[in-house]
C-alpha positions as CSV (number, residue, x, y, z in Angstrom):
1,X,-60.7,-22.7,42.6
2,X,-58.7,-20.3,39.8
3,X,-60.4,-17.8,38.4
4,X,-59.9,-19.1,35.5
5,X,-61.6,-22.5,35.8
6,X,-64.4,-20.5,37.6
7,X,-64.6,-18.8,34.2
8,X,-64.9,-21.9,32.3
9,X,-67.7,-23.4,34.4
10,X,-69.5,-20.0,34.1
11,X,-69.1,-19.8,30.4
12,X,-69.9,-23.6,29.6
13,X,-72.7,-23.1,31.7
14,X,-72.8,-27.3,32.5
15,X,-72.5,-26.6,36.1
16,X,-74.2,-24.4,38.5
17,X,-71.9,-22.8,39.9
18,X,-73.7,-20.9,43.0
19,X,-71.7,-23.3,45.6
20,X,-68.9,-21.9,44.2
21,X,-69.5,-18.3,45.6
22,X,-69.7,-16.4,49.0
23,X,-72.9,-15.6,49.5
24,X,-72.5,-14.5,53.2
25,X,-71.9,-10.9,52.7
26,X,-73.8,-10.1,49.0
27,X,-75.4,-6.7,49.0
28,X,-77.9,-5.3,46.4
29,X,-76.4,-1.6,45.3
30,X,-79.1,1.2,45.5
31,X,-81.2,-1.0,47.7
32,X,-80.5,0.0,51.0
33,X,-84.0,0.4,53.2
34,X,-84.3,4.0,54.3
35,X,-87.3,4.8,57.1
36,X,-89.3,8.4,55.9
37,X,-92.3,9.4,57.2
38,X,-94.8,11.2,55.2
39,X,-98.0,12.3,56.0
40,X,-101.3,12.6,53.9
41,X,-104.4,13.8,54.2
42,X,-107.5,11.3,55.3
43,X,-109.4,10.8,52.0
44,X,-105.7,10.2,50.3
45,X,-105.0,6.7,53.4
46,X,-108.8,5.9,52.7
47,X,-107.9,5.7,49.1
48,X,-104.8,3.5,49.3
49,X,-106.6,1.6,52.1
50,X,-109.6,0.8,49.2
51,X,-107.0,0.3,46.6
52,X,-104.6,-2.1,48.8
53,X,-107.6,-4.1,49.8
54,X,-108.7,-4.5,45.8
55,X,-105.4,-6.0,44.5
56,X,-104.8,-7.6,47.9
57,X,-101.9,-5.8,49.2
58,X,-101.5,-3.9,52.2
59,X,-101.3,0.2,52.4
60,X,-97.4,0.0,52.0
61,X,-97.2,-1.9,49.5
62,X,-99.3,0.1,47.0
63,X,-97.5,3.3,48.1
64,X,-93.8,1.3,46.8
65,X,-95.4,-0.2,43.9
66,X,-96.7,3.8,42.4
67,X,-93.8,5.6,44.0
68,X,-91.5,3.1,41.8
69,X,-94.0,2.5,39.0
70,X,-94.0,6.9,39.1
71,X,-90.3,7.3,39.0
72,X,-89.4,4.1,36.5
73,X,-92.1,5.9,34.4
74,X,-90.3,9.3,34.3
75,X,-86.7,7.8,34.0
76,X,-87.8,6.2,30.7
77,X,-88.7,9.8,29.6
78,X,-85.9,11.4,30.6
């Protein structure tokens, strides 16, 4: 298909157009997993242990969801 009749479908928006596109080798910028360690002290785990088990979520979890909640928070303020 030409770009240009790609453009069309996209623009007209009557057609989806996912089967249209490669898929195979999409990558999310600025998303690429990166392992750190970090260690805290043991009334800091109990606390996200307590906090994890009240919203249902496990330790990891919580410690992504403040970490980016944290650092969304200060980019808005910056």
């Amino acid at each position: 298909m030409k770009a240009k009749e790609f453009d069309k479908k996209f623009d007209d928006n009557k057609e989806d157009i996912i089967d249209h596109l490669d898929l195979s080798s999409l990558k999310r910028l600025n998303h690429v997993q990166k392992r750190v360690n970090v260690d805290f002290p043991t009334w800091v785990i109990d606390s996200l242990d307590r906090e994890a088990r009240r919203i249902g979520v496990t330790r990891q979890s919580i410690i992504k969801l403040w970490l980016v909640e944290r650092l969304e928070e200060r980019s808005i303020r910056i």
